[in-house]
PQR file of N, CA, C, O and H, with PARSE charges and radii, in Angstrom:
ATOM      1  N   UNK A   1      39.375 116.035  68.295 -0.4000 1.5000
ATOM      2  CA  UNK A   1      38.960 116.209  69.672 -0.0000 2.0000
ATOM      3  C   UNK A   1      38.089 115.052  70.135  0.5500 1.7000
ATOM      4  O   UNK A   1      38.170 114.505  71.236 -0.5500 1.4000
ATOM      5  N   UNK A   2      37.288 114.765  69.204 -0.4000 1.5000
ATOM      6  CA  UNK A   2      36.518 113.196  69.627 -0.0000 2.0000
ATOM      7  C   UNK A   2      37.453 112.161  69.609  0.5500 1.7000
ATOM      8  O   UNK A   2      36.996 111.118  70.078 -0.5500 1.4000
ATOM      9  H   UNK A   2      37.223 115.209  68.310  0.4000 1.0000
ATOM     10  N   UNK A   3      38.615 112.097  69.223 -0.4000 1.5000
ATOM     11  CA  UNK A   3      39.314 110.666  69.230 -0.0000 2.0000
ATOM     12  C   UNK A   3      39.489 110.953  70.901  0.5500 1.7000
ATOM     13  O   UNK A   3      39.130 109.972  71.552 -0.5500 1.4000
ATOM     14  H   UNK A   3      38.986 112.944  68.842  0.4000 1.0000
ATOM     15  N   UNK A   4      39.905 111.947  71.622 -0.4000 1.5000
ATOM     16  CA  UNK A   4      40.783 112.302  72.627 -0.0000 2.0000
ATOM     17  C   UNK A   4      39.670 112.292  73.939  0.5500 1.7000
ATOM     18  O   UNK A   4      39.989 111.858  75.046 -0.5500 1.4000
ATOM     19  H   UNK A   4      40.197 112.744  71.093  0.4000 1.0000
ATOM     20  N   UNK A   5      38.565 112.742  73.683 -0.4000 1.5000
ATOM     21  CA  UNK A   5      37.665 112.152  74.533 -0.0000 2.0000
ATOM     22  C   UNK A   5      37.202 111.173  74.721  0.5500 1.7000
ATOM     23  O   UNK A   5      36.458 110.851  75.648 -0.5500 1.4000
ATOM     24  H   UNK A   5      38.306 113.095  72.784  0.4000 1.0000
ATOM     25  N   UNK A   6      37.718 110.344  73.551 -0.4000 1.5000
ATOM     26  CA  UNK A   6      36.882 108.568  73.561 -0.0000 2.0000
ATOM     27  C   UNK A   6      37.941 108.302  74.774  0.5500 1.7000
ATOM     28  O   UNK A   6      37.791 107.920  75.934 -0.5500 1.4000
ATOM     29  H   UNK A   6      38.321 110.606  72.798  0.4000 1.0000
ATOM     30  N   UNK A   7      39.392 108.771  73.780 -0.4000 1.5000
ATOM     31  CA  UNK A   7      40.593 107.960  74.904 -0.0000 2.0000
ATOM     32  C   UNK A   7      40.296 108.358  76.384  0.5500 1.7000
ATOM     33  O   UNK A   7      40.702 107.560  77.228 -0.5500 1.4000
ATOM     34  H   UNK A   7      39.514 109.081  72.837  0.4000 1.0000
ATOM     35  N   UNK A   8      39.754 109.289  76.749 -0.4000 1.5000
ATOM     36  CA  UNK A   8      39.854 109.611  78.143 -0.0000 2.0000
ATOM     37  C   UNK A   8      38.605 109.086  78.577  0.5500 1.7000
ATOM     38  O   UNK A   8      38.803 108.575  79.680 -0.5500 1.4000
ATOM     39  H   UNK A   8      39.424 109.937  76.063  0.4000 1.0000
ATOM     40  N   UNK A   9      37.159 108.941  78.170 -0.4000 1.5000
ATOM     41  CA  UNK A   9      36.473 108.194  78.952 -0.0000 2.0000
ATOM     42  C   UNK A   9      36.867 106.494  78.956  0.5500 1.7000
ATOM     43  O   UNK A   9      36.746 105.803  79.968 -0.5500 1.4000
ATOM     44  H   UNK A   9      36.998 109.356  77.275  0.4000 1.0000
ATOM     45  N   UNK A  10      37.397 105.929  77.524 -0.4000 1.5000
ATOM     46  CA  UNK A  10      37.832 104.629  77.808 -0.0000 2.0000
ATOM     47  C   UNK A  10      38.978 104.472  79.006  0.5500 1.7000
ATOM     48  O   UNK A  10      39.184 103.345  79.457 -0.5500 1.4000
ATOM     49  H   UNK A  10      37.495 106.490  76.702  0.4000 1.0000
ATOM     50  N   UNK A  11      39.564 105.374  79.410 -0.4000 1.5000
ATOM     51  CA  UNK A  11      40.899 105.550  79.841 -0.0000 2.0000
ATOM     52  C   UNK A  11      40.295 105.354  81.690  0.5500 1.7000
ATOM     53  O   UNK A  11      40.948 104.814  82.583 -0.5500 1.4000
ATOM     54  H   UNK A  11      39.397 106.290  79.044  0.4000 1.0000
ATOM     55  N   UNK A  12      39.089 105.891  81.808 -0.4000 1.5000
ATOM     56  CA  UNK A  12      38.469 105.950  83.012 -0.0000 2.0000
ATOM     57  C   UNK A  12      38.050 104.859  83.586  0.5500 1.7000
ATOM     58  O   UNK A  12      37.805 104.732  84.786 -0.5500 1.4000
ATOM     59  H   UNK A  12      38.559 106.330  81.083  0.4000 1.0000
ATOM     60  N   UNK A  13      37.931 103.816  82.518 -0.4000 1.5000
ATOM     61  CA  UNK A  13      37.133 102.551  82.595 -0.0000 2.0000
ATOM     62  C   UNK A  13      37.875 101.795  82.831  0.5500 1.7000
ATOM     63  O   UNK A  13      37.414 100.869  83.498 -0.5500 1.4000
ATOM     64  H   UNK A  13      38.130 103.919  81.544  0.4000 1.0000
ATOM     65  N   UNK A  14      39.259 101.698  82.506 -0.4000 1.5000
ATOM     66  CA  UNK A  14      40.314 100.580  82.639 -0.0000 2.0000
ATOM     67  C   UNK A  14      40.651 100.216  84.907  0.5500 1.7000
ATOM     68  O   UNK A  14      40.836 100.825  85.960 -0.5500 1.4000
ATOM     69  H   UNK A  14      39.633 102.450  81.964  0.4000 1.0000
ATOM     70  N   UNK A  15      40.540  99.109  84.455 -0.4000 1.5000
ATOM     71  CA  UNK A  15      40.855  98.767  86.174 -0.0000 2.0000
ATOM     72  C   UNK A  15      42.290  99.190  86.618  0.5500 1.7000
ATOM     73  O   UNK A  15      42.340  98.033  87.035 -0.5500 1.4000
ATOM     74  H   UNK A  15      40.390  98.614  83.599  0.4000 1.0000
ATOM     75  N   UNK A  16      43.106  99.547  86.831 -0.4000 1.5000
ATOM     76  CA  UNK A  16      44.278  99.467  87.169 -0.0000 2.0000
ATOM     77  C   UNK A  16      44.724  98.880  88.494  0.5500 1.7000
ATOM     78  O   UNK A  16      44.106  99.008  89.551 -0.5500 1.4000
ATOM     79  H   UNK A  16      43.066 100.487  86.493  0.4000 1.0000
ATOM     80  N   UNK A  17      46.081  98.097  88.294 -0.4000 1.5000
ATOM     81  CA  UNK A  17      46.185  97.375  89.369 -0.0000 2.0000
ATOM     82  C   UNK A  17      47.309  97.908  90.525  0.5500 1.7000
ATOM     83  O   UNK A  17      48.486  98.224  90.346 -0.5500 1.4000
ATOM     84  H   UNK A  17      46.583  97.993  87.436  0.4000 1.0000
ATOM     85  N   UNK A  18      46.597  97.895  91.640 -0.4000 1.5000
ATOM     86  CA  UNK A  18      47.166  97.996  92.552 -0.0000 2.0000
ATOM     87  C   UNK A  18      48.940  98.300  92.368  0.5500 1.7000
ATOM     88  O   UNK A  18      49.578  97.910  91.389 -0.5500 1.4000
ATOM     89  H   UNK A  18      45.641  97.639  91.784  0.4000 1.0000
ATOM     90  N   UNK A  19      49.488  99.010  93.441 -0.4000 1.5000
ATOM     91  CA  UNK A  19      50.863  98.921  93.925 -0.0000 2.0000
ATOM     92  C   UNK A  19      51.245  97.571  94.228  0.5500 1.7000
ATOM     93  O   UNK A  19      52.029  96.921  93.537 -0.5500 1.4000
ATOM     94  H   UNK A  19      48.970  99.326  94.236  0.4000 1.0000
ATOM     95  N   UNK A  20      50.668  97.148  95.292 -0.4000 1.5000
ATOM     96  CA  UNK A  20      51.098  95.699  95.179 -0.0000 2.0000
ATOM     97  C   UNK A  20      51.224  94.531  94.441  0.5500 1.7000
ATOM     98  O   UNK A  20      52.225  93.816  94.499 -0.5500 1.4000
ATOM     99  H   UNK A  20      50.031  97.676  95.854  0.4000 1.0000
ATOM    100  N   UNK A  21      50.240  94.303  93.739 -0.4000 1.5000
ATOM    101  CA  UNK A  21      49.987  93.979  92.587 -0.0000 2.0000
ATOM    102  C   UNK A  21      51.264  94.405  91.154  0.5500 1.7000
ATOM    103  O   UNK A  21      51.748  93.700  90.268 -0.5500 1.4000
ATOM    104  H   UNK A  21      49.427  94.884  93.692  0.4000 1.0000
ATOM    105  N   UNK A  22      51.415  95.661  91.464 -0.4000 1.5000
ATOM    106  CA  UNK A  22      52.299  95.944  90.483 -0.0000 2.0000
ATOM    107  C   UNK A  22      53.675  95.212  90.858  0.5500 1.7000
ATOM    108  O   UNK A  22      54.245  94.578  89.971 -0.5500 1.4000
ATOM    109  H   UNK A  22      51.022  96.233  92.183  0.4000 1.0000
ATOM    110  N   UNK A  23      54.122  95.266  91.901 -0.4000 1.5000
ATOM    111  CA  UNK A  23      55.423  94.962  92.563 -0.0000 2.0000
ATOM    112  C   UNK A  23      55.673  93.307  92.731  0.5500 1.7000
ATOM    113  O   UNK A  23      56.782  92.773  92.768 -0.5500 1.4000
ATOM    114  H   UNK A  23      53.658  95.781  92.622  0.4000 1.0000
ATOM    115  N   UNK A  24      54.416  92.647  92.822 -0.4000 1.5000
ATOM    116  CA  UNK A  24      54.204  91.377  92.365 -0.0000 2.0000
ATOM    117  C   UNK A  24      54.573  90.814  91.306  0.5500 1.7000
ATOM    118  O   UNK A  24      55.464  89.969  91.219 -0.5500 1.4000
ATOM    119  H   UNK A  24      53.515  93.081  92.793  0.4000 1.0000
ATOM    120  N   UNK A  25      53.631  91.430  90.071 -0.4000 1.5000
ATOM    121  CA  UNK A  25      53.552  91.102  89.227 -0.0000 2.0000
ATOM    122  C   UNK A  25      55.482  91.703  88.395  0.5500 1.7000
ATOM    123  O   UNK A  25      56.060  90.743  87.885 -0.5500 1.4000
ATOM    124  H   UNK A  25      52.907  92.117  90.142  0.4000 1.0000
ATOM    125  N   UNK A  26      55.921  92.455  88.347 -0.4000 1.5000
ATOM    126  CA  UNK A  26      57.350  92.770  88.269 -0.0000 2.0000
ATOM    127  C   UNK A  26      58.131  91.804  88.981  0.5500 1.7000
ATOM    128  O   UNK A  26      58.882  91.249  88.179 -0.5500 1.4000
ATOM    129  H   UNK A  26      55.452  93.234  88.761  0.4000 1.0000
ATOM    130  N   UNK A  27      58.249  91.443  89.941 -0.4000 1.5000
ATOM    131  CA  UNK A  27      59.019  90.504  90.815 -0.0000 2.0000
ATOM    132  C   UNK A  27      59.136  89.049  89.895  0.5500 1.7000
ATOM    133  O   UNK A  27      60.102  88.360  89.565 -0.5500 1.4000
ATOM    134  H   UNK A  27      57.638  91.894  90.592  0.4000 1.0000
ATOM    135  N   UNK A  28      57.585  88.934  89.640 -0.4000 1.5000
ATOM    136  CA  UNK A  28      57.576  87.716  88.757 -0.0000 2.0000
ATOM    137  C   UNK A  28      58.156  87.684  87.725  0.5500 1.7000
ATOM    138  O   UNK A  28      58.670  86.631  87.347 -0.5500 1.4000
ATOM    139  H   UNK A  28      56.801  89.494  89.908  0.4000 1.0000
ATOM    140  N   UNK A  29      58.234  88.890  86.953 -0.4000 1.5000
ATOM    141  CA  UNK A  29      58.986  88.695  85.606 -0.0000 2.0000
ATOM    142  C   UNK A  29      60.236  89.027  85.875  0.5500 1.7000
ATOM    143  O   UNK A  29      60.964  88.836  84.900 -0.5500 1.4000
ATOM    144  H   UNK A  29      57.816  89.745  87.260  0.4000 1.0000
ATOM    145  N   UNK A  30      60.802  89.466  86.843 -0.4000 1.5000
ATOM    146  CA  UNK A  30      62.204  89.738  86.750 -0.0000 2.0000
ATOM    147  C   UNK A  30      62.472  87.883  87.209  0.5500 1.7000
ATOM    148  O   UNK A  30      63.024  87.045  86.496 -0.5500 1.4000
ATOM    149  H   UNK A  30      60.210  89.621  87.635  0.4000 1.0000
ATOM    150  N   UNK A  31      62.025  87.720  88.257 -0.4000 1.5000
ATOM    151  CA  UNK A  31      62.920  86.173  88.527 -0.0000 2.0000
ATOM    152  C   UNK A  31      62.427  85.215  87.335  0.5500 1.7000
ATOM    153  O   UNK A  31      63.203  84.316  87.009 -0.5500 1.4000
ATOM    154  H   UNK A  31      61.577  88.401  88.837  0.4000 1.0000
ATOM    155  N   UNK A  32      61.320  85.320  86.724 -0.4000 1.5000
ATOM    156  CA  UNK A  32      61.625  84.064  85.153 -0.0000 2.0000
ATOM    157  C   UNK A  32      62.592  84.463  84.498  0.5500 1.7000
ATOM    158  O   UNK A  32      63.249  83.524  84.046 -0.5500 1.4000
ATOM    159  H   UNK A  32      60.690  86.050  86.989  0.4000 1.0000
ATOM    160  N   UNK A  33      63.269  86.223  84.046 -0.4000 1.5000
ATOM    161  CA  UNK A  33      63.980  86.077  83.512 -0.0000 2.0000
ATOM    162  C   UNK A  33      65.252  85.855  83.930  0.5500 1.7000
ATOM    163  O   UNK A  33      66.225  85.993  83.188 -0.5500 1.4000
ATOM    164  H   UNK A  33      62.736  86.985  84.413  0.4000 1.0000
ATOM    165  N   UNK A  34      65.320  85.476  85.213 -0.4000 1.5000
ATOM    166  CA  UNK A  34      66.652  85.158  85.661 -0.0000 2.0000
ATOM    167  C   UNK A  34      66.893  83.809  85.709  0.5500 1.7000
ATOM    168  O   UNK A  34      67.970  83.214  85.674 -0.5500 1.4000
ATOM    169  H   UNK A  34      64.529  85.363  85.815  0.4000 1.0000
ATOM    170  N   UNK A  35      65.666  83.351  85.802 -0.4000 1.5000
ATOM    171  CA  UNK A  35      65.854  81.805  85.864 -0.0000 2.0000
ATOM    172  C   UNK A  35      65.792  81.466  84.611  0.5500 1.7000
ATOM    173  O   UNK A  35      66.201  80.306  84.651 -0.5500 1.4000
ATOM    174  H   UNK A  35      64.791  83.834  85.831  0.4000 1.0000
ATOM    175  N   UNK A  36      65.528  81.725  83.409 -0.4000 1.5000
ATOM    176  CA  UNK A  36      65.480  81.609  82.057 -0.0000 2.0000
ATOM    177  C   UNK A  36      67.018  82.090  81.775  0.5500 1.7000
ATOM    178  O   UNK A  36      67.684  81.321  81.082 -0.5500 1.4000
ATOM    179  H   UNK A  36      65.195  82.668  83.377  0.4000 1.0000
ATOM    180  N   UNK A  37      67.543  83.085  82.163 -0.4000 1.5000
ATOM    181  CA  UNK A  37      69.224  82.919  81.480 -0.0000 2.0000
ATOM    182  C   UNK A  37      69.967  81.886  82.105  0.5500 1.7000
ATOM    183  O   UNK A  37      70.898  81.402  81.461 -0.5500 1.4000
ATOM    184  H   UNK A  37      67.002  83.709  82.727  0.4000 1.0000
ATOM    185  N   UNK A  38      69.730  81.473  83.214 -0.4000 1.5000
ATOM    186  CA  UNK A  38      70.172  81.121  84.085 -0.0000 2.0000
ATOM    187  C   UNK A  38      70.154  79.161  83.261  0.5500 1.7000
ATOM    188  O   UNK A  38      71.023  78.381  82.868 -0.5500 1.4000
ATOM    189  H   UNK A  38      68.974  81.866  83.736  0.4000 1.0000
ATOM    190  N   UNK A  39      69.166  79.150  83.329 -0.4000 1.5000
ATOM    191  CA  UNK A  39      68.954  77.807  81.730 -0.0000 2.0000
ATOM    192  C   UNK A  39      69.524  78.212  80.840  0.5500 1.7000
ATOM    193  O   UNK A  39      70.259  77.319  80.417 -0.5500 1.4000
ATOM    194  H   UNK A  39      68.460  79.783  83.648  0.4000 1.0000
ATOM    195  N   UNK A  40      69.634  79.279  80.164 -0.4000 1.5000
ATOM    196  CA  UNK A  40      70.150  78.955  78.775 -0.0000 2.0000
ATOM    197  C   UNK A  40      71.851  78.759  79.033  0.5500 1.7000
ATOM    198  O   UNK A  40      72.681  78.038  78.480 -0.5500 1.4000
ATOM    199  H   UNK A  40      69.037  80.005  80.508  0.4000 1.0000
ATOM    200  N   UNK A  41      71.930  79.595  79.962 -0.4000 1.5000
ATOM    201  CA  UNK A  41      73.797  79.572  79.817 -0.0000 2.0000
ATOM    202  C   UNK A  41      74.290  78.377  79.940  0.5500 1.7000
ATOM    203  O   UNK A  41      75.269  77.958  79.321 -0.5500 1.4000
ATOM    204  H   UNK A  41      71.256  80.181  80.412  0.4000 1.0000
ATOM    205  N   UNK A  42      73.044  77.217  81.475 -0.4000 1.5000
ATOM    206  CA  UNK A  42      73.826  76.042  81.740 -0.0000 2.0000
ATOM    207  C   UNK A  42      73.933  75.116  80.356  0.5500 1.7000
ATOM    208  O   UNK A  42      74.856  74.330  80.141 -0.5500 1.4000
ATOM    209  H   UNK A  42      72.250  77.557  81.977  0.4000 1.0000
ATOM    210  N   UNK A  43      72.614  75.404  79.303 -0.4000 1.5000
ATOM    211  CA  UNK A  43      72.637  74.779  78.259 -0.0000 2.0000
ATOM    212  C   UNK A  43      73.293  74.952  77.495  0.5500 1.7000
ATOM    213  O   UNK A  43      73.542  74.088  76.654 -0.5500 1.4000
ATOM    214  H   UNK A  43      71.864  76.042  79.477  0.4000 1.0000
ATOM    215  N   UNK A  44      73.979  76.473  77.492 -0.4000 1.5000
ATOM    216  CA  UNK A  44      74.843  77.001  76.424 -0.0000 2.0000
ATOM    217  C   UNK A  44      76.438  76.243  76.570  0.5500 1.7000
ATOM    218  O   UNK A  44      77.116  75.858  75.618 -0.5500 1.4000
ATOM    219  H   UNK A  44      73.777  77.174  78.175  0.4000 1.0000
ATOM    220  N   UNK A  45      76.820  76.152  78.072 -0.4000 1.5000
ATOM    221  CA  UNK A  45      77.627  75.918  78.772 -0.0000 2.0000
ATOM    222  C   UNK A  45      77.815  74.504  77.841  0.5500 1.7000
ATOM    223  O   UNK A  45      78.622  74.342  76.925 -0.5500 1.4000
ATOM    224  H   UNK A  45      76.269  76.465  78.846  0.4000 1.0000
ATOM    225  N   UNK A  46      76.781  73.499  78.381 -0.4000 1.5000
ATOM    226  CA  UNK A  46      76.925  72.086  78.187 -0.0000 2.0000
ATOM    227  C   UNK A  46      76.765  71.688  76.678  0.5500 1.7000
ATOM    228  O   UNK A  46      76.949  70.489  76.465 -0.5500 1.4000
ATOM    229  H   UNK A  46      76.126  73.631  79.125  0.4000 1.0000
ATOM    230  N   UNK A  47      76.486  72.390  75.692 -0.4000 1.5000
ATOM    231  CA  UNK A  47      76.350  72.172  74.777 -0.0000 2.0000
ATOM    232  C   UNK A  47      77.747  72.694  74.185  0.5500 1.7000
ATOM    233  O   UNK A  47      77.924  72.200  73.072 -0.5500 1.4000
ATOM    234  H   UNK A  47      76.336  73.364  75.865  0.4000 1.0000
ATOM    235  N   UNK A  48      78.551  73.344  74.490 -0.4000 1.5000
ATOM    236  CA  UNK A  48      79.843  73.933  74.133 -0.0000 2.0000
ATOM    237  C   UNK A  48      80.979  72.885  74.312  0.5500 1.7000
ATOM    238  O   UNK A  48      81.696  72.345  73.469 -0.5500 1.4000
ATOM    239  H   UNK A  48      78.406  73.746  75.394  0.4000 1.0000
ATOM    240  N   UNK A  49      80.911  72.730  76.002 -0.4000 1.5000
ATOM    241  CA  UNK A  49      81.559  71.215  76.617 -0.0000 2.0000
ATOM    242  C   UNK A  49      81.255  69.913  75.809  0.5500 1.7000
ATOM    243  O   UNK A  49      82.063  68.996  75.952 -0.5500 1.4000
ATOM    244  H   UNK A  49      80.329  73.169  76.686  0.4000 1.0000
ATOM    245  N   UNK A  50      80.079  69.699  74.894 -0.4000 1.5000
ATOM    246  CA  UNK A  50      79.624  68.538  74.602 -0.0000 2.0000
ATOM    247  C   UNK A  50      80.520  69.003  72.816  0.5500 1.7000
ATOM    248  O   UNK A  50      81.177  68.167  72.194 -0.5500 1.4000
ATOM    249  H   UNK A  50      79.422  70.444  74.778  0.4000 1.0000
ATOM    250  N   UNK A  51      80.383  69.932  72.505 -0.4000 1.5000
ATOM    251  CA  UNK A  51      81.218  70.251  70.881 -0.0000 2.0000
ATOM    252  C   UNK A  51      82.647  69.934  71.156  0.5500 1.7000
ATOM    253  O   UNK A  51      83.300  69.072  70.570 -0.5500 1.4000
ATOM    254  H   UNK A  51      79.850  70.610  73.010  0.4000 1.0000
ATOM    255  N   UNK A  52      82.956  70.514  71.859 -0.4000 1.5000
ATOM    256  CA  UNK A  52      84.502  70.627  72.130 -0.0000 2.0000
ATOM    257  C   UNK A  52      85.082  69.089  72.200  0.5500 1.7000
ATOM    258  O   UNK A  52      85.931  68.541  71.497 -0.5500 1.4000
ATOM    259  H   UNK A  52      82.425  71.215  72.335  0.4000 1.0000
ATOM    260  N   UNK A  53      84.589  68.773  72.908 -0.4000 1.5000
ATOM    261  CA  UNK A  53      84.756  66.844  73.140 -0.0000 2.0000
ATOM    262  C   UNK A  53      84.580  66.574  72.373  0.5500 1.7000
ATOM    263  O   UNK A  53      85.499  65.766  72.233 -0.5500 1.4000
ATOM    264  H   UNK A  53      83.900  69.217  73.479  0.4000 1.0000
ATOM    265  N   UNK A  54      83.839  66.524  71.171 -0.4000 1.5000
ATOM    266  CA  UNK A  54      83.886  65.735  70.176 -0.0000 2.0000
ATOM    267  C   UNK A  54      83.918  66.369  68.763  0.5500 1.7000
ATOM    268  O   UNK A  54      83.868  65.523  67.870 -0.5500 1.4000
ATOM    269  H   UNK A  54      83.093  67.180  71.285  0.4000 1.0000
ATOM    270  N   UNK A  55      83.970  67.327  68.452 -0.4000 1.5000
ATOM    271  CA  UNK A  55      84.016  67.864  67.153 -0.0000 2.0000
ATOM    272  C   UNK A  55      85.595  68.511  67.351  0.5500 1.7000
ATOM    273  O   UNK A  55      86.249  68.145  66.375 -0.5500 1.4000
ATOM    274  H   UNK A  55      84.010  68.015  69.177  0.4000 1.0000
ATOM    275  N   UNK A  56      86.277  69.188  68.101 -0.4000 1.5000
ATOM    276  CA  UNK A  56      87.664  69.863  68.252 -0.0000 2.0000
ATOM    277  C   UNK A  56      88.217  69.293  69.089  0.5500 1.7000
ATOM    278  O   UNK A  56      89.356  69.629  69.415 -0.5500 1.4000
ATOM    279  H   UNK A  56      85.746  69.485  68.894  0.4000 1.0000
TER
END
């Protein structure tokens, strides 16, 4: 029962961020990871094009 009250007064203390903030901060990680596949494929792409030409 004391672990469960620590968690809930620590739990009181934590800042939490905003809605907006939340929707921000999500927005941001969804478009790095789009722009991050979005790199790997062109690299995947060109590095495939660059085998093919010269190894097959």
């Amino acid at each position: 029962m004391k672990f469960l009250k620590s968690v809930i007064d620590e739990m009181k203390l934590v800042t939490w961020p905003t809605a907006k903030e939340t929707r921000r901060d999500t927005s941001t990680v969804i478009l790095t990871s789009i722009l991050f596949a979005i790199y790997f494929a062109v690299v995947d792409w060109a590095l495939i094009a660059i085998l093919n030409k010269f190894v097959f």
